[in-house]
C-alpha positions in Angstrom: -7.5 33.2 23.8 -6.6 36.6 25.1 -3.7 38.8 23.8 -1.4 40.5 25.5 -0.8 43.5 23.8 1.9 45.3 26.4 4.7 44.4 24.0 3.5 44.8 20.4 4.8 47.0 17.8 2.8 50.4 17.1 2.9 50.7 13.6 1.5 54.1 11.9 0.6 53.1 8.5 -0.6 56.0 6.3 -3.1 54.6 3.4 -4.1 55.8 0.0 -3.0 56.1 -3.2 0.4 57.0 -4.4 1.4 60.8 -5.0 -0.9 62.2 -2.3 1.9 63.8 -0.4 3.1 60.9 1.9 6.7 61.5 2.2 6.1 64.8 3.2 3.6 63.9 6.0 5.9 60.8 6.8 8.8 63.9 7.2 6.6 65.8 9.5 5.8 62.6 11.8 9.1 61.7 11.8 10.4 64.7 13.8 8.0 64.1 16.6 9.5 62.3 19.8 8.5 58.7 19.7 7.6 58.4 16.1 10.2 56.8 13.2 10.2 57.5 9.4 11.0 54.3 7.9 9.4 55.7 4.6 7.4 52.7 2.0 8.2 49.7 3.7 7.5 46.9 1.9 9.6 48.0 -0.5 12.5 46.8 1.7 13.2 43.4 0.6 13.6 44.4 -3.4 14.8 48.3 -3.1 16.9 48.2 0.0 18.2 45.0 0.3 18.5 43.5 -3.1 19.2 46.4 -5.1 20.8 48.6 -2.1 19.5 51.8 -3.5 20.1 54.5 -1.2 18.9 55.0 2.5 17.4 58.6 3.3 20.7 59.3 4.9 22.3 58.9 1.6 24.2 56.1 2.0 23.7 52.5 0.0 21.2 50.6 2.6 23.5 47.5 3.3 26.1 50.6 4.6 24.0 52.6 6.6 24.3 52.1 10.2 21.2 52.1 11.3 19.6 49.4 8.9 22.6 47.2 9.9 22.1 47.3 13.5 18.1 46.8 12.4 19.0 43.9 10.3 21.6 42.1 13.3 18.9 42.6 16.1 16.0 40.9 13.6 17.4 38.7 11.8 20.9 38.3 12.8 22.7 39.8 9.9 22.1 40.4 6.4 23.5 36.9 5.5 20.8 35.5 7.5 17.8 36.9 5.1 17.0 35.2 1.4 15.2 38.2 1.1 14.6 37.1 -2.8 12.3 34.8 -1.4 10.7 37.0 1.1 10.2 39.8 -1.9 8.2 36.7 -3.7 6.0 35.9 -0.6 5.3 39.4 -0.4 3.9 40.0 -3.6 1.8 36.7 -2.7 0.6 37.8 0.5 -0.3 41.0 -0.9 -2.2 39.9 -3.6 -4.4 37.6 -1.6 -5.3 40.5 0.9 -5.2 43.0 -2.2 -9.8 43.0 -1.3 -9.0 43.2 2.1 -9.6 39.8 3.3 -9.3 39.4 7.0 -7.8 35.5 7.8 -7.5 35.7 11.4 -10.2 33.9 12.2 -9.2 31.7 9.4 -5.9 30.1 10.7 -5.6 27.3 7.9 -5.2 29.9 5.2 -2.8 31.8 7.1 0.5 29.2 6.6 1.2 30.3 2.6 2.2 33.6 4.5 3.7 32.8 7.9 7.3 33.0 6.6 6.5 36.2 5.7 4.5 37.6 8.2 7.7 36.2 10.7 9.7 38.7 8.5 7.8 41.6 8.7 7.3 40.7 12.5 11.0 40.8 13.1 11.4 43.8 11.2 8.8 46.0 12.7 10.4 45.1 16.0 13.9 45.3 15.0 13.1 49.0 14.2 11.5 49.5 17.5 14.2 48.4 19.3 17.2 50.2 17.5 14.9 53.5 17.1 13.6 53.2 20.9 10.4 54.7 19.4 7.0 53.8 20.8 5.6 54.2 16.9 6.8 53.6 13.5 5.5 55.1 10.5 5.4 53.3 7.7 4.6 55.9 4.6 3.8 52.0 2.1 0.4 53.4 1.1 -0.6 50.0 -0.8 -3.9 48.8 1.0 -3.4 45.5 0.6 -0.2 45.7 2.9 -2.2 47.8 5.7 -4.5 44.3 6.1 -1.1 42.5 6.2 0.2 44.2 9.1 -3.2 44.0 10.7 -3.3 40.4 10.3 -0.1 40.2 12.2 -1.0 39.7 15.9 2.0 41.2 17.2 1.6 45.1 15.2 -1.4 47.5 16.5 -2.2 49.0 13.3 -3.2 53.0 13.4 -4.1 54.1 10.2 -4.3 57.5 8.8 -5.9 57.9 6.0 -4.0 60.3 3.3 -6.2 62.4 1.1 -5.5 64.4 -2.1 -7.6 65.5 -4.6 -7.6 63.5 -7.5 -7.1 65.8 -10.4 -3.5 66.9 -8.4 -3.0 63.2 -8.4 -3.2 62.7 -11.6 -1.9 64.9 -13.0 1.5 64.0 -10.7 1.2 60.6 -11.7 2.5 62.0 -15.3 5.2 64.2 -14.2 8.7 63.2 -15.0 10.4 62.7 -11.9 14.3 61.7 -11.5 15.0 58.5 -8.9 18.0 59.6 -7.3 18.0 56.5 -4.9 18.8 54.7 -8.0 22.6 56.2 -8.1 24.2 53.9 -10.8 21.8 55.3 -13.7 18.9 57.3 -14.6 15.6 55.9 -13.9 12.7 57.9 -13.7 9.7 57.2 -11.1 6.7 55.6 -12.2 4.1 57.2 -14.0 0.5 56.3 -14.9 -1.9 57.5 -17.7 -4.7 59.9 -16.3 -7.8 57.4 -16.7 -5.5 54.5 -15.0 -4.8 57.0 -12.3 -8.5 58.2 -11.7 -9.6 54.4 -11.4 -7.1 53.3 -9.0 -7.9 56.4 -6.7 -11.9 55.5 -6.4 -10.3 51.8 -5.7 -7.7 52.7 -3.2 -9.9 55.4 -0.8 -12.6 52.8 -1.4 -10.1 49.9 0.3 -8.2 52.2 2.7 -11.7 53.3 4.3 -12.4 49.3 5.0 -9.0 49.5 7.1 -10.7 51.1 9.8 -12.4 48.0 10.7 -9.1 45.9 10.9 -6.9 49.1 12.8 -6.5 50.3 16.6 -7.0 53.8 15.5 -8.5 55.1 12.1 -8.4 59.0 10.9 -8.8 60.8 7.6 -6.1 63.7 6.8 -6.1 65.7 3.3 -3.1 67.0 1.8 -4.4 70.4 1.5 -5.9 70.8 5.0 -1.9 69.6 5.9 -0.3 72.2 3.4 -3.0 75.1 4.2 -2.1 74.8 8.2 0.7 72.3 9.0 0.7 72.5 13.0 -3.8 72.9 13.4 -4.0 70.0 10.8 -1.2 67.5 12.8 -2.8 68.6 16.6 -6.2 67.5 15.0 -5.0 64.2 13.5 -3.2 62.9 16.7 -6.7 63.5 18.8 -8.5 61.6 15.8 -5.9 58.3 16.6 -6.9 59.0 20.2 -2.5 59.4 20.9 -1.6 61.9 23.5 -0.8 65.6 21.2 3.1 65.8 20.5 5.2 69.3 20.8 5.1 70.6 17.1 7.8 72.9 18.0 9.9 71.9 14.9 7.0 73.5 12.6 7.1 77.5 12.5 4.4 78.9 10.4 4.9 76.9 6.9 8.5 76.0 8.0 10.0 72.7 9.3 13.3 72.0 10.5 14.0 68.5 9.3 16.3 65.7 9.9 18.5 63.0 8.5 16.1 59.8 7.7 16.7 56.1 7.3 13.2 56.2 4.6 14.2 53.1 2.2 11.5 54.3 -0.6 9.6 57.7 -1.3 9.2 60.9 -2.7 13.4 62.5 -3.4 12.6 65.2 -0.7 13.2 62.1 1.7 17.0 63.1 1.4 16.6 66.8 2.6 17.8 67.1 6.1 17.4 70.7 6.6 14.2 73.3 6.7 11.7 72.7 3.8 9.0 74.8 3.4 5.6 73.5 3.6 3.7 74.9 0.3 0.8 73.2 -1.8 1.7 72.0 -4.7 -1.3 73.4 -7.3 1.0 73.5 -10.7 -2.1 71.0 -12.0 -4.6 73.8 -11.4 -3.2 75.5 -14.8 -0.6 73.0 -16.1 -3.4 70.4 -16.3 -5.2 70.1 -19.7 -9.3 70.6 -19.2 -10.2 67.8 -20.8 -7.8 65.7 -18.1 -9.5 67.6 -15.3 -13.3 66.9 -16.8 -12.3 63.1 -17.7 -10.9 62.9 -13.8 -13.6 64.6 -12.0 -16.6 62.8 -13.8 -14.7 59.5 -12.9 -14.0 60.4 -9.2 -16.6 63.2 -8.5 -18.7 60.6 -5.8 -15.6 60.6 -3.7 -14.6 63.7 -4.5 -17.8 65.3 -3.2 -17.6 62.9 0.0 -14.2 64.5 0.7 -15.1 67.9 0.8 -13.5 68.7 -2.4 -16.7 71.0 -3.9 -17.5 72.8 -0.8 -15.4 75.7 -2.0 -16.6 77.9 -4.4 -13.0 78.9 -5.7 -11.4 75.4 -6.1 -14.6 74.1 -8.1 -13.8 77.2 -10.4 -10.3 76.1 -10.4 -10.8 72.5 -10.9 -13.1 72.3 -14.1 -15.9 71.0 -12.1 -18.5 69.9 -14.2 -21.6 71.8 -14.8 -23.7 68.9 -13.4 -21.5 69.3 -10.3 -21.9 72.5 -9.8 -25.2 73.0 -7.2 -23.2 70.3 -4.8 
């Protein structure tokens, strides 16, 4: 049967592991015309609205005016969602396409998901409508909810593909970071121990790569190409998803004027809406112990060296490269 794509959703869904710089990129793409931050995603139905933590506007989600008119035109109203039980299908669905299985050609073992596959369906489109954006970015990360959307007939899945080197990851991945979406107590983000870290890179570039099979559009951005030259790195990436290039004029030099979000999950500088200044972050470079950088590189260093990541002399002599490494 042939599709008729004229009215689906256009969802850009950046991919890769956690702590590679995705709010910030999900900022940048925001401020474009015809592009909407919507921040992780499919954290919706547990962080926005069961627990009503706070919207990137900085009010509770269930009173922020945008979600409620998003929420009425999909589902009509928030007492029409059991989103408990859509939070439960979701972490079903995701674990069955968590090796990035495609079902569309196998319709019988689609109906354990339908229900929720209908619910991301209506939310994609509730956004689309409300936003009147052509795209929506969706900053979720977790591969297995990239195949998800794909496997939704109605969504043209673009993916870009969010590099960082894996040492900066790591080493973020144990930083103590305050959750300020969380306003009734102190809760910290998440963090991961550095061998935990280095696996679940390898595994998640190794899965987001497969996502070009399943996606309109497919492209590959690092975080330090992004930081090093904000506006080259953007102009490249949109002729990489084969979409027309956008005005950057909200970028001046390492400076972008930013503004108010509706992101329901993310990095906290998700709730600036003023001009940030686009800087790497390279504290791991000399806050990260040696041993952490050896133990990470000689886990990762296949991928690492695929990425680009030992082409310059300077960073390997910043980075602990080991000496086996070192004629790459």
């Amino acid at each position: 049967m042939t599709q008729d794509n004229t009215n689906n959703v256009k969802v850009l869904f950046i991919a890769g592991p956690g702590r590679s710089g995705s709010t910030l990129l999900d900022m940048l793409l925001g401020q474009i015309n015809g592009f909407y931050s919507t921040g992780e995603l499919r954290f919706i139905w547990s962080r926005g609205f069961e627990q009503n933590q706070l919207c990137g506007c900085g009010q509770p989600f269930r009173k922020c005016e945008f979600w409620a008119e998003v929420v009425k035109e999909g589902f009509g109203g928030f007492e029409a969602i059991d989103y408990v039980r859509i939070e439960k299908l979701r972490g079903a669905a995701e674990r069955r396409f968590s090796k990035g299985l495609s079902l569309r050609s196998e319709s019988e073992l689609l109906a354990p998901y339908e229900e929720y596959f209908d619910a991301c369906r209506n939310l994609y489109r509730g956004i689309q409508k409300i936003s009147g954006c052509e795209f929506i970015i969706d900053s979720s990360k977790t591969t297995a909810h990239g195949y998800i959307l794909a496997n939704i007939p109605q969504i043209d899945l673009f993916t870009l593909h969010l590099i960082r080197d894996s040492r900066a990851v790591a080493y973020s991945w144990r930083r103590e970071k305050i959750r300020p979406e969380i306003y009734w107590e102190r809760k910290l983000m998440g963090q991961r121990k550095i061998i935990s870290s280095a696996i679940r890179w390898n595994f998640q570039h190794n899965l987001a790569e497969k996502l070009q099979h399943s996606s309109k559009q497919y492209a590959l951005l690092r975080y330090e190409d992004l930081v090093s030259n904000p506006k080259k790195s953007l102009l490249e990436l949109f002729i990489d998803l084969g979409i027309e290039q956008p005005s950057l004029d909200f970028i001046d030099g390492f400076h972008a004027n930013i503004k108010t979000s509706h992101t329901v999950s993310g990095n906290p500088v998700r709730f600036t809406n003023k001009e940030i200044k686009i800087k790497p972050d390279t504290e791991w470079q000399h806050a990260m112990a040696n041993r952490h950088k050896w133990l990470v590189t000689l886990i990762t260093w296949p991928l690492l060296l695929k990425y680009g990541y030992f082409k310059d002399q300077k960073l390997r002599d910043k980075t602990g490269v080991p000496s086996l490494l070192k004629g790459s």
